[in-house]
N, CA, C and O atoms as a GROMACS GRO file, in nm:
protein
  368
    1UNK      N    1  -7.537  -2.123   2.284
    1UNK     CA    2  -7.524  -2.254   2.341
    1UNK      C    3  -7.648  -2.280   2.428
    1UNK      O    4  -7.687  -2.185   2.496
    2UNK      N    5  -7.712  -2.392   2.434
    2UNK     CA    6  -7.824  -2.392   2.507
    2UNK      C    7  -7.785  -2.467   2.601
    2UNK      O    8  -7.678  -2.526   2.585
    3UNK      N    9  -7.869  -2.487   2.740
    3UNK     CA   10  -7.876  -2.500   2.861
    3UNK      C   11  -7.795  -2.628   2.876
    3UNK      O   12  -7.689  -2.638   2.937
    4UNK      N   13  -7.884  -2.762   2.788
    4UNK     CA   14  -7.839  -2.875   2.793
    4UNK      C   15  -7.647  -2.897   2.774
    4UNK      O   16  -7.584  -2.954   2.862
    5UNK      N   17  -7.582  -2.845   2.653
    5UNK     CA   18  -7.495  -2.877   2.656
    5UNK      C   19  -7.434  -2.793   2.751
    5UNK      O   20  -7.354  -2.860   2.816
    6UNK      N   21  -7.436  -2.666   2.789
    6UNK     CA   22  -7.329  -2.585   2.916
    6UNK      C   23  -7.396  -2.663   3.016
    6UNK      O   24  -7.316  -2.650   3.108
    7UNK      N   25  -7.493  -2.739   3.064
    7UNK     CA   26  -7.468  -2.818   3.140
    7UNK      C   27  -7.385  -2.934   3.175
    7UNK      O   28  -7.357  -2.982   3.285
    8UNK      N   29  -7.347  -2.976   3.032
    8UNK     CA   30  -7.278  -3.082   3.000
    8UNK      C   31  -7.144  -3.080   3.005
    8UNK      O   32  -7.078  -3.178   3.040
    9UNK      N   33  -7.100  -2.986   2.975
    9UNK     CA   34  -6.946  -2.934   2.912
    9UNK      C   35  -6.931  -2.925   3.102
    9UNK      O   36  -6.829  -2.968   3.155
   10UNK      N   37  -7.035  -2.869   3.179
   10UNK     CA   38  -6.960  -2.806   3.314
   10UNK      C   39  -6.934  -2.931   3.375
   10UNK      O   40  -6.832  -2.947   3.443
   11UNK      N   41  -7.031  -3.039   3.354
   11UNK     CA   42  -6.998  -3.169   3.424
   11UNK      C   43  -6.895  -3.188   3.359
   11UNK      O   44  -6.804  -3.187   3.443
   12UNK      N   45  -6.867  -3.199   3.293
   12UNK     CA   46  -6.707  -3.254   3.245
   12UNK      C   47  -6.585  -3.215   3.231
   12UNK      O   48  -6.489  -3.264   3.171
   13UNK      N   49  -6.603  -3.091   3.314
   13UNK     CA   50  -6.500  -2.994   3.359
   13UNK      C   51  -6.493  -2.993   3.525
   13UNK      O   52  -6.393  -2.944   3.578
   14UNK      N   53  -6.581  -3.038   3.592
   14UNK     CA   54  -6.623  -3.113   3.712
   14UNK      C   55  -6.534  -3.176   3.719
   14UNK      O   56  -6.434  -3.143   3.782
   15UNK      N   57  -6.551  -3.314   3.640
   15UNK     CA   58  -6.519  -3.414   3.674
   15UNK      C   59  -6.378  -3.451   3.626
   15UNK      O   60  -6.333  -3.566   3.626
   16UNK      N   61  -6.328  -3.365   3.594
   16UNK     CA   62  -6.177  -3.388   3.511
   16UNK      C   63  -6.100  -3.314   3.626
   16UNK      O   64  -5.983  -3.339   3.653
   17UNK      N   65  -6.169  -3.230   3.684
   17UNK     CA   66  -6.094  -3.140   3.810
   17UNK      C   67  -6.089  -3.228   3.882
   17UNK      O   68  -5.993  -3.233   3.958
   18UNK      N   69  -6.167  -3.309   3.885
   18UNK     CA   70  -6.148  -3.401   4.016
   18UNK      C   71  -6.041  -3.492   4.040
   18UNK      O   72  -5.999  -3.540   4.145
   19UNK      N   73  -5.992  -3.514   3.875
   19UNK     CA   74  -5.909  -3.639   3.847
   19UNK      C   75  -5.772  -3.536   3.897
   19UNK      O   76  -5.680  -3.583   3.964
   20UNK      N   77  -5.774  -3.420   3.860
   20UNK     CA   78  -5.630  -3.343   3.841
   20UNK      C   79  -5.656  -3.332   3.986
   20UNK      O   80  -5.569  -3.401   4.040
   21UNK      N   81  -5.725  -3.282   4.067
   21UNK     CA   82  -5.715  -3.275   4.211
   21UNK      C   83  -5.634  -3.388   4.276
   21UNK      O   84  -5.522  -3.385   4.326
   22UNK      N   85  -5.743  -3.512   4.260
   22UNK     CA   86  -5.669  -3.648   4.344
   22UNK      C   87  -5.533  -3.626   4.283
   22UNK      O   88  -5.450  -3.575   4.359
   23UNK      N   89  -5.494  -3.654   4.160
   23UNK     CA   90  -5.324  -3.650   4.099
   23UNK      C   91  -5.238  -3.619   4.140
   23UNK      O   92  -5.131  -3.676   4.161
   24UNK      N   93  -5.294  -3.466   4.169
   24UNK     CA   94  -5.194  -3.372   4.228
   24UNK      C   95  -5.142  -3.346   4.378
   24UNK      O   96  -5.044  -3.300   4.436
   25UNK      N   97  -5.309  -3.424   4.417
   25UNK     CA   98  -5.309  -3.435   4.600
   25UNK      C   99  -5.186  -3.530   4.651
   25UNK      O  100  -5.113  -3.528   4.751
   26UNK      N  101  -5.193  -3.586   4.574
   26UNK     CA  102  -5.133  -3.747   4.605
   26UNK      C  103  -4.978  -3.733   4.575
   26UNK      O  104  -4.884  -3.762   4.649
   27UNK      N  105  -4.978  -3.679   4.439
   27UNK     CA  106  -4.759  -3.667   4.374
   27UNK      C  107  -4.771  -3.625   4.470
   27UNK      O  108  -4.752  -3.693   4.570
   28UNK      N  109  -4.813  -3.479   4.477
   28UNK     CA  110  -4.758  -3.391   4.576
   28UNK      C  111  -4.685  -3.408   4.725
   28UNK      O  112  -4.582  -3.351   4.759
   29UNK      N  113  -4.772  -3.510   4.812
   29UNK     CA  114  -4.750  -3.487   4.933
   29UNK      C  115  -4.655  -3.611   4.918
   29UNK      O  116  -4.588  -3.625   5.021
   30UNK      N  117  -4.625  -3.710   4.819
   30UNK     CA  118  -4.512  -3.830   4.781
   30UNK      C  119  -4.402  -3.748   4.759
   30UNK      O  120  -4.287  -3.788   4.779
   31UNK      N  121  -4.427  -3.641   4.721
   31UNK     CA  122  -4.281  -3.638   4.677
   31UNK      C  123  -4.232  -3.521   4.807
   31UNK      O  124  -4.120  -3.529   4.859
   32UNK      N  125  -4.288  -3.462   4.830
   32UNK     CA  126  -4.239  -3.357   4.944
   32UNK      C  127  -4.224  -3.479   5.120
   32UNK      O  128  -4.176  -3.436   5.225
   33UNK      N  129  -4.267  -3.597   5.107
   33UNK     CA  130  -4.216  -3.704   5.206
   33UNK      C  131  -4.112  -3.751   5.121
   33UNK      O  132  -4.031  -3.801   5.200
   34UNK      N  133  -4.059  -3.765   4.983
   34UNK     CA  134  -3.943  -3.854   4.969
   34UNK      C  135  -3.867  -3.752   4.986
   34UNK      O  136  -3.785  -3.801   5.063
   35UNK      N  137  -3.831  -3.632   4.968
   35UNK     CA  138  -3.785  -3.472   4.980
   35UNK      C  139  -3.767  -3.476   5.119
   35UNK      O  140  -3.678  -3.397   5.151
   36UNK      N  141  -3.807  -3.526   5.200
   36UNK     CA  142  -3.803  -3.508   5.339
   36UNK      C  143  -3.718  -3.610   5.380
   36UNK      O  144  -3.621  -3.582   5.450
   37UNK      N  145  -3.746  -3.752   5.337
   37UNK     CA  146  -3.668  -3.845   5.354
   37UNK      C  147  -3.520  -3.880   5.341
   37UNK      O  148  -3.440  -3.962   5.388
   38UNK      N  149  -3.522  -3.758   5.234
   38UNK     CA  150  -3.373  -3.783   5.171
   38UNK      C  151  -3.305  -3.705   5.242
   38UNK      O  152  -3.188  -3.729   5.273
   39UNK      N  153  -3.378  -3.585   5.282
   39UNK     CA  154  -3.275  -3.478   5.356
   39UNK      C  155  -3.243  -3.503   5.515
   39UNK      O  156  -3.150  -3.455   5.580
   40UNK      N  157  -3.355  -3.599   5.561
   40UNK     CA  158  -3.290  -3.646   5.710
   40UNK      C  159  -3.320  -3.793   5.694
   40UNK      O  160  -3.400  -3.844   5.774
   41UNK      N  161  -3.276  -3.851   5.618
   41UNK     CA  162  -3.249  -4.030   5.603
   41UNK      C  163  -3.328  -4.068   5.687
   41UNK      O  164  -3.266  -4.144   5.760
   42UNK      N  165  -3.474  -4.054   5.732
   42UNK     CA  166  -3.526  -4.190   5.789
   42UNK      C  167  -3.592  -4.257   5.685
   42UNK      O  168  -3.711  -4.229   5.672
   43UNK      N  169  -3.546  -4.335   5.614
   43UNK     CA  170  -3.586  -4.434   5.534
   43UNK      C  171  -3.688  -4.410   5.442
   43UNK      O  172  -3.659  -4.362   5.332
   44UNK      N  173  -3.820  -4.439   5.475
   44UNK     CA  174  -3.914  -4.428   5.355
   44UNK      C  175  -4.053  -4.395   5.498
   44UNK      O  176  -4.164  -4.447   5.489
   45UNK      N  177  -4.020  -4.315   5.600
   45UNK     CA  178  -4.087  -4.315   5.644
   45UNK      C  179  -4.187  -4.208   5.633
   45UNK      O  180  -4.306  -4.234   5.653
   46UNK      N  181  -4.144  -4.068   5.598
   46UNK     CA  182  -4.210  -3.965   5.539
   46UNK      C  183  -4.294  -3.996   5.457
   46UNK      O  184  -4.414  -3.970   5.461
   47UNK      N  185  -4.205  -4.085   5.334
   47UNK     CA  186  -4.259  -4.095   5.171
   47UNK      C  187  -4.403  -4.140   5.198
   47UNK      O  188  -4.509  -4.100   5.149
   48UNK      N  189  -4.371  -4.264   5.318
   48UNK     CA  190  -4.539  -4.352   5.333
   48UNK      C  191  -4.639  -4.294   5.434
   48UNK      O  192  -4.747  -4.350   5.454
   49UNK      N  193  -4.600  -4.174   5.504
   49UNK     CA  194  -4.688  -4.092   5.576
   49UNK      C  195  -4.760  -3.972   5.514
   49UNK      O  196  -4.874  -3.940   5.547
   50UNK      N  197  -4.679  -3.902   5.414
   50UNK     CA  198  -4.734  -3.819   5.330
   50UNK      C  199  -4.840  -3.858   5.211
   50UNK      O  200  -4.942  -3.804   5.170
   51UNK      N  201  -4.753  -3.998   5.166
   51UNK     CA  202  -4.836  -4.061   5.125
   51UNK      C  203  -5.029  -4.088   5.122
   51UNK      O  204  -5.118  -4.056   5.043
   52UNK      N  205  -5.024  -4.167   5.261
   52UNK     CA  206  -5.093  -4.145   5.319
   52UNK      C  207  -5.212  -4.088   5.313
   52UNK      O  208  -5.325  -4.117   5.276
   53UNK      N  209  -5.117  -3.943   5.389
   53UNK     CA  210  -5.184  -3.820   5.401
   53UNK      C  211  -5.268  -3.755   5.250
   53UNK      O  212  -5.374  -3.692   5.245
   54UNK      N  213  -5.179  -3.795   5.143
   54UNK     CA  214  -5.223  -3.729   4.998
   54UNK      C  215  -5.354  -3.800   4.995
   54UNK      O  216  -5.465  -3.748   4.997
   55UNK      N  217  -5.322  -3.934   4.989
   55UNK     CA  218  -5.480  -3.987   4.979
   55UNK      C  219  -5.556  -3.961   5.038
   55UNK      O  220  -5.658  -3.933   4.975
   56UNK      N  221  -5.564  -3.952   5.174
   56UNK     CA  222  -5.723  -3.882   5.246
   56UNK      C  223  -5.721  -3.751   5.196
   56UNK      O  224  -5.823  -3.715   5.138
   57UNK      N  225  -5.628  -3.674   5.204
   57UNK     CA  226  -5.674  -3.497   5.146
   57UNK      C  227  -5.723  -3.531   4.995
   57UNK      O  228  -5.796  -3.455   4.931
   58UNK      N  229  -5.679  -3.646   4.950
   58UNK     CA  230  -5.695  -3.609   4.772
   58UNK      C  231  -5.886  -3.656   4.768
   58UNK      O  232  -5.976  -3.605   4.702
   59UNK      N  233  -5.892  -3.758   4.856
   59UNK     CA  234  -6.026  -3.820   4.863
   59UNK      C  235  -6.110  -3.705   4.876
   59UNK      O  236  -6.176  -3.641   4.793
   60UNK      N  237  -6.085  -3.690   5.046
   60UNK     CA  238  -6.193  -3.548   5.083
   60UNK      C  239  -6.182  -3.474   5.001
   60UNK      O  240  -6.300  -3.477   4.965
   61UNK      N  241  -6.116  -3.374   4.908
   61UNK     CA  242  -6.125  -3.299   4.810
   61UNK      C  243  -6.226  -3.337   4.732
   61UNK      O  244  -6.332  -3.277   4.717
   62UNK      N  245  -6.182  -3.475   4.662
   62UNK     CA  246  -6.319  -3.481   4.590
   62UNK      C  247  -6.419  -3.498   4.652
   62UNK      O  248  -6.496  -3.402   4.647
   63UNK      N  249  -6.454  -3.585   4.712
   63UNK     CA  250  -6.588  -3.572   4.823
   63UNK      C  251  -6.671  -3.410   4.819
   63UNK      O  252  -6.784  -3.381   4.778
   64UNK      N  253  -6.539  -3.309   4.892
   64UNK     CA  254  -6.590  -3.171   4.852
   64UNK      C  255  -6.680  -3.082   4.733
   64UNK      O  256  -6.772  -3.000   4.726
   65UNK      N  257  -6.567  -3.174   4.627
   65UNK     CA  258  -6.645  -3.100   4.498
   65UNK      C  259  -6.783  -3.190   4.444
   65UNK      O  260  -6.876  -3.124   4.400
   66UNK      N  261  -6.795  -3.324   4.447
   66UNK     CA  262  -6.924  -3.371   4.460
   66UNK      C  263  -7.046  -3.285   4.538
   66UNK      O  264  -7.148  -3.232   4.492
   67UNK      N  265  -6.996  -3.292   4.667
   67UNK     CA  266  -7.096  -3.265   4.763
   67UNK      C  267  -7.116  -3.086   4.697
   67UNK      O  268  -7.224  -3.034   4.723
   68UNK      N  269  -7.046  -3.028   4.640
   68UNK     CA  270  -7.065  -2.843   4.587
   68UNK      C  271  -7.138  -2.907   4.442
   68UNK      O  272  -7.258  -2.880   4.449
   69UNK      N  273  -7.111  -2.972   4.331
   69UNK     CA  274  -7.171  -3.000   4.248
   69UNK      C  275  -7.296  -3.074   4.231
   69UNK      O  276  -7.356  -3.086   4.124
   70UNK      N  277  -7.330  -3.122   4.344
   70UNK     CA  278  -7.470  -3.166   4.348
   70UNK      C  279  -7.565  -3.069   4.446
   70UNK      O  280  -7.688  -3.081   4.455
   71UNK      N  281  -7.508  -3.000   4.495
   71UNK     CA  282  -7.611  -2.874   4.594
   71UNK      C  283  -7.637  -2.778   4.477
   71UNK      O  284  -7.750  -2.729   4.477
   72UNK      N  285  -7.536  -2.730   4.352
   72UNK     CA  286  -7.555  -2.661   4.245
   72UNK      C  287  -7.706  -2.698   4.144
   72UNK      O  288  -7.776  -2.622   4.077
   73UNK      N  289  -7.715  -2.828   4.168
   73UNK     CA  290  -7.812  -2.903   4.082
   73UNK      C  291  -7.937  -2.855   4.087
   73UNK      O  292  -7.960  -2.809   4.199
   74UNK      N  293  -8.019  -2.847   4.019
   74UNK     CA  294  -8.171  -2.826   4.057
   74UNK      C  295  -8.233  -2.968   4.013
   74UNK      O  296  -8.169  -2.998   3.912
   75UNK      N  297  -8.312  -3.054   4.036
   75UNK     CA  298  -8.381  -3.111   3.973
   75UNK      C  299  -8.478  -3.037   3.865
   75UNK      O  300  -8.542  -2.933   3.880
   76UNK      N  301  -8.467  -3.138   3.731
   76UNK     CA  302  -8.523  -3.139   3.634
   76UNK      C  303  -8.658  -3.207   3.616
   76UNK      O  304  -8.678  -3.327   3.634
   77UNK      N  305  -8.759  -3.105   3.574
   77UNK     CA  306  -8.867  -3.161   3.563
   77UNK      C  307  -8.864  -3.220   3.389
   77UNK      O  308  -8.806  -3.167   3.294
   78UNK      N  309  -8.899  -3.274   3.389
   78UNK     CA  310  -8.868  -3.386   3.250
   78UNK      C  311  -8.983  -3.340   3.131
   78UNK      O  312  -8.980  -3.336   3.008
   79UNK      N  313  -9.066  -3.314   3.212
   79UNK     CA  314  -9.198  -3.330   3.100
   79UNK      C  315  -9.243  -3.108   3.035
   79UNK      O  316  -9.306  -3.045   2.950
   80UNK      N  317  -9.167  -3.089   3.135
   80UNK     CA  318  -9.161  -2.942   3.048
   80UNK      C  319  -9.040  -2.877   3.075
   80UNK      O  320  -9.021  -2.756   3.078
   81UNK      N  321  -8.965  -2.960   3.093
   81UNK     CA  322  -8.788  -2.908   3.094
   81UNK      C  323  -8.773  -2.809   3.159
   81UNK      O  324  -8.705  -2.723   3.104
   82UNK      N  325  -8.812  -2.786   3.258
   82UNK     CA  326  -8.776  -2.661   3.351
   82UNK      C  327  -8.700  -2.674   3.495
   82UNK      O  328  -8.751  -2.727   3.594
   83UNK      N  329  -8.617  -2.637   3.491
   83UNK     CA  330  -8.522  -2.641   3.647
   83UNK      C  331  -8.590  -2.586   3.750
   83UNK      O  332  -8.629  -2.471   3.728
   84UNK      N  333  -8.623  -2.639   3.873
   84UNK     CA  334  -8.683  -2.616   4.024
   84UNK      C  335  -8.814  -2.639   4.044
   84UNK      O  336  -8.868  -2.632   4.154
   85UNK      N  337  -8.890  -2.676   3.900
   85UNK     CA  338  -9.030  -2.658   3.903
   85UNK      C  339  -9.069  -2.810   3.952
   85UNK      O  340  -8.981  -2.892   3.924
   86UNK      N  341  -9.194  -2.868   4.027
   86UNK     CA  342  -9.243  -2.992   4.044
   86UNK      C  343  -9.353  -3.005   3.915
   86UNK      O  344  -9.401  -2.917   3.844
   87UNK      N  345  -9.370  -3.130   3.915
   87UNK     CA  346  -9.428  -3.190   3.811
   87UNK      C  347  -9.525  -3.236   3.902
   87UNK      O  348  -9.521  -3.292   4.012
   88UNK      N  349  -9.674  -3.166   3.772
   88UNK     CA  350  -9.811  -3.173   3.868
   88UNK      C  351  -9.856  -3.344   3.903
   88UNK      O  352  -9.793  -3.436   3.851
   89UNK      N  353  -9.912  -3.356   3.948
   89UNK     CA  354  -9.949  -3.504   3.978
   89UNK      C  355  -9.997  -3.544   3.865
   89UNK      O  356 -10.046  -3.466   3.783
   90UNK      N  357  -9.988  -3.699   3.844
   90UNK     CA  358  -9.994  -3.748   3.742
   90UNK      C  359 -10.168  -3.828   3.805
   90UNK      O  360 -10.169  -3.906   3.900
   91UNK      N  361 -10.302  -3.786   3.728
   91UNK     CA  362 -10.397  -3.890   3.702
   91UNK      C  363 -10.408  -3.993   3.672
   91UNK      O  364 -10.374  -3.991   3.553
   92UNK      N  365 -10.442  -4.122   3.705
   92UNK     CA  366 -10.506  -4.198   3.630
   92UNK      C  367 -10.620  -4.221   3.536
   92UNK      O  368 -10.636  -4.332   3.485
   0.00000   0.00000   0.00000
């Protein structure tokens, strides 16, 4: 397999984690507030605090894995395909 596509395949294993992260961030802390709600009846007040809560943890999560998947990156020099290297100045 060459460089280009296991680069490719990893972004898109990236970025699918990310989707299952938020998903899971989010049911999760909904349903352990309606779980909470039901067992001491205050209304729907858990459901919409956990709530909440899923969304900022589910956000920052991804935020996290962005911010780890782009420090992973090297820039690409284009004109001789090599990772970390600078590209000599260009003459006129």
């Amino acid at each position: 397999m060459d460089k280009e596509t296991r680069k490719s395949l990893i972004q898109v294993a990236n970025i699918s984690s990310m989707g299952i992260a938020l998903g899971l961030t989010i049911f999760g802390c909904f349903y352990l507030g309606h779980i909470l709600d039901g067992k001491l009846g205050t209304g729907y007040f858990f459901t919409f605090f956990f709530l909440l809560l899923g969304i900022a943890a589910g956000f920052k999560n991804i935020y996290s894995l962005i911010k780890r998947s782009l420090q992973d990156e090297k820039p690409l020099d284009k004109k001789n395909g090599e990772a970390g290297k600078k590209a000599p100045p260009e003459e006129d």
